[in-house]
N, C-alpha and C positions, 0 to 999 in steps of 0.2 A: 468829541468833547469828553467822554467819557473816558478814553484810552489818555487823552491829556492831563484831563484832572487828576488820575490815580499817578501818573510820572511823579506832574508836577505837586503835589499831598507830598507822597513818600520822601522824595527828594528834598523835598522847604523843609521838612520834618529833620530828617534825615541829619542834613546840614545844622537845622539849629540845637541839634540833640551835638553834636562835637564844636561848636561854638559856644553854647552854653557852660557856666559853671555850675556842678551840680548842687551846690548849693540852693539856685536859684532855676533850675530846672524847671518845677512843676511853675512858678510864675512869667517863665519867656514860654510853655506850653500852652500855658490860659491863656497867654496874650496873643498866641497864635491863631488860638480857637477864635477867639476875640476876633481879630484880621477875616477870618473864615466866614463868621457871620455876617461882618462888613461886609464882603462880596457878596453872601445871598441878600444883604438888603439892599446891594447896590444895582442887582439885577434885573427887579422889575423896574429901577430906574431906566437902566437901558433900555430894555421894552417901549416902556412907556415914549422916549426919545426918537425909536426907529417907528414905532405907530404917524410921528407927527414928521419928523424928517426925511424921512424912507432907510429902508434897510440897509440899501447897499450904502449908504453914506456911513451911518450909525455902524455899523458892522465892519466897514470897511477901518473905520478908527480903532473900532476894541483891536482888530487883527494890525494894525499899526503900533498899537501898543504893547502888543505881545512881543511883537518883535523888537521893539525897543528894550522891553523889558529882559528876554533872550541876551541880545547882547551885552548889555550891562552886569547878569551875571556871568557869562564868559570873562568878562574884563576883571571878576572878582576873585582870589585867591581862595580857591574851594579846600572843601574839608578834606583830610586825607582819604585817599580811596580804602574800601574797605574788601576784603578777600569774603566773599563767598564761600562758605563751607557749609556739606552736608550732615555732618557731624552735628555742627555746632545746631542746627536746624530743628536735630531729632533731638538734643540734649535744649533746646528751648520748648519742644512739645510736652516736657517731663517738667518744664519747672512750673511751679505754684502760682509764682509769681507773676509771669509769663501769658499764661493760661487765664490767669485773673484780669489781665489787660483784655485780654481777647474777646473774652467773658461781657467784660465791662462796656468792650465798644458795643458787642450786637445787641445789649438789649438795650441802650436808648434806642437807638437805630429802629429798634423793631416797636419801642413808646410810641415814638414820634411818626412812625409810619402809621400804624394806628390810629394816632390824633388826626395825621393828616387828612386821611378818609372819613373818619365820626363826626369829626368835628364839626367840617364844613357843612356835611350834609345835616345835622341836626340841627344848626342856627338856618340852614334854608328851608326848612322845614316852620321854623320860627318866624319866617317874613324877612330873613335877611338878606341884602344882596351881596354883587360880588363886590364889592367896593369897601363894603361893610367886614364882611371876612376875611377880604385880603389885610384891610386896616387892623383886624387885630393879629392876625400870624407878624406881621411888622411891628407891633408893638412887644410880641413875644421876641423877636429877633432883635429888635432894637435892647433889650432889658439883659439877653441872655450876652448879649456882644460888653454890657458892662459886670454884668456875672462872672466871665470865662477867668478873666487875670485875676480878680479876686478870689476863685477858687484855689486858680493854682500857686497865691501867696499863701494858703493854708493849708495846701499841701505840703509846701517848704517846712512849714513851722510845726507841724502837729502831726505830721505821718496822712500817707496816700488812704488807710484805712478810715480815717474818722470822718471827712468830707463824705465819702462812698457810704456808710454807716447810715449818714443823717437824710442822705437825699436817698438811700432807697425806703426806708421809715416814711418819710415825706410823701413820698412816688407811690407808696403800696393806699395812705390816708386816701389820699388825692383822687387816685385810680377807681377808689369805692365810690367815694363822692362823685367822679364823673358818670359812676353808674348808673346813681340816680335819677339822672338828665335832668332834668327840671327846664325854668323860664330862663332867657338870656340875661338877665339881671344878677340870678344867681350860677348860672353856668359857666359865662364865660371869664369870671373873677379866676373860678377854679380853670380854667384854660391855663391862662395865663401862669398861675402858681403852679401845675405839673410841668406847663415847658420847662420853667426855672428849676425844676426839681430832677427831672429828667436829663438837664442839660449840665446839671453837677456833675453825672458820671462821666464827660468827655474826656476832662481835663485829667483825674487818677486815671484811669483807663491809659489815655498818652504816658502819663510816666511810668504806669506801672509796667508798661510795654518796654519804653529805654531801659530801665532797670533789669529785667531781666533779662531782655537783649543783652547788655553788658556782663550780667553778671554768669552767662553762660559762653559769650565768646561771641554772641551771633553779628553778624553785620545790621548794624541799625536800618541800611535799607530793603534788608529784608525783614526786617521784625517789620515793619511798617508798611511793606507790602501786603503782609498777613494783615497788618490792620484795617488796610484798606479791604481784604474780603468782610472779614469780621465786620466791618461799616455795610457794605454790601446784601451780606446774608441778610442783615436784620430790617435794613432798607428794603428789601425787596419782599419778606414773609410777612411783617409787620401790617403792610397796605393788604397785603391778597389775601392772609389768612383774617385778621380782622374784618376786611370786609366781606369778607364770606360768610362769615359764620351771623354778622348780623343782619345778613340778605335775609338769612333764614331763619334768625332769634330775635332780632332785634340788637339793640348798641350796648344790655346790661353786661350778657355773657363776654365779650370782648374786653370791657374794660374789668370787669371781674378777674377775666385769665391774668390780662396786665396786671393787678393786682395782688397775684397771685406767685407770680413769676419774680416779681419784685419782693415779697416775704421770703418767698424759695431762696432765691441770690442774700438777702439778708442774712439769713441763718448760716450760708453756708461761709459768710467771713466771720462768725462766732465759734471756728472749731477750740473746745478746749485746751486750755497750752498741755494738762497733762495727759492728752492723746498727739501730739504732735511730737515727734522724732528728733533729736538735737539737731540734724541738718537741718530740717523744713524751719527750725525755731530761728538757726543763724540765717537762714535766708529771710525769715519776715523780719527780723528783729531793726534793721533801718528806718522800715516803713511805718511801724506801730506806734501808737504812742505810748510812751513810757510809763 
């Protein structure tokens, strides 16, 4: 599942980064991410389907539809193929721009691992069941699935800078406030408002990546492979290093670091324009607002 997801990511991506107009780029991005969410909240749909029907029946349809779906893009007239170069590879590790995508995917990635872990376990700590917490991770996903295409219409219009600005501000407020912990009355409001705020950075993060893919030569399926580690890395340190440190502190210091991490990243899209190099100016200067 894993080795498929990252094909099939890179690729959908991949494809809709040379069908898009770049006009309207960061809004077929959100609407992507948008589509993304719809399949994780379609998921425990499934589950829940093979629990009552059985597995192999339920399962045996999703793998019918993959394969219908398989074919149907073969029958599709694909994006040009794109040449692989090394060059181009090590001159995307150098750009700004680039780097700021890559930036941008692992630290939700590594929010949201976080959440995934505190969360739960601190509403069950509160008397909550599973039902009860799965219900609000679904209400977060359901919100963020209409969030995603609206981000990336403001991306379009205002530069990839000012969205990523507001939601790490947001995300760093948020992060203290989950500190806190408190009763679920007051806690899980703030649940809710960090996924949203956390889940701003997906969509600049995607185009900040196409953009400097392009504007260095690299093959968009490979900038987008890289995205997928970048998704990975933070996936996977977010869960184990957060829950670690609160095995043995408690849930402040975690969401504190989060906190922290998310000021750090803020600062660092503040650099002043007159310490900035005429190149590094012409390469942001697309993306900023005027």
């Amino acid at each position: 599942q894993g080795v498929g997801s990252a094909f099939t990511w890179a690729g959908a991506l991949t494809w809709l980064i040379a069908a898009a107009p770049r006009s309207r780029r960061g809004e077929l991005l959100g609407a992507a991410m948008g589509a993304a969410v719809f399949g994780a909240l379609f998921g425990p749909v499934v589950g829940a389907a093979a629990a009552l029907a059985g597995r192999g029946a339920v399962f045996s349809a999703v793998a019918g539809l993959a394969a219908v779906l398989a074919a149907w893009a073969l029958r599709i007239e694909s994006a040009p193929v794109e040449q692989p170069s090394v060059t181009a590879l090590i001159r995307a590790l150098r750009s700004r721009i680039f780097l700021a995508g890559l930036g941008l995917m692992t630290l939700p990635a590594l929010l949201f691992g976080v959440m995934s872990v505190l969360v739960p376990l601190h509403l069950a700590d509160a008397g909550w069941g599973a039902a009860a917490i799965g219900g609000l991770f679904l209400v977060d996903a359901a919100l963020e699935a209409v969030e995603a295409p609206l981000v990336g219409r403001l991306t379009d219009r205002r530069g990839r800078l000012l969205p990523v600005r507001v939601s790490l501000a947001a995300s760093c407020v948020l992060s203290l406030a989950l500190a806190a912990g408190g009763r679920p009355l007051v806690y899980t409001p703030l649940v809710v408002l960090a996924s949203l705020a956390y889940s701003v950075l997906f969509t600049p993060s995607f185009a900040l990546l196409a953009d400097g893919a392009e504007s260095v030569g690299l093959a968009q399926g490979m900038g987008f492979g890289l995205m997928n580690a970048a998704w990975a890395t933070g996936a996977v340190v977010g869960p184990a290093v957060g829950g670690g440190i609160a095995s043995t502190t408690g849930d402040t210091i975690p969401w504190m670091l989060s906190a922290v991490l998310c000021a750090a990243t803020l600062a660092a899209t503040r650099t002043p324009r007159r310490q900035r190099t005429p190149a590094t100016a012409a390469e942001q200067r697309p993306h900023e607002v005027a």
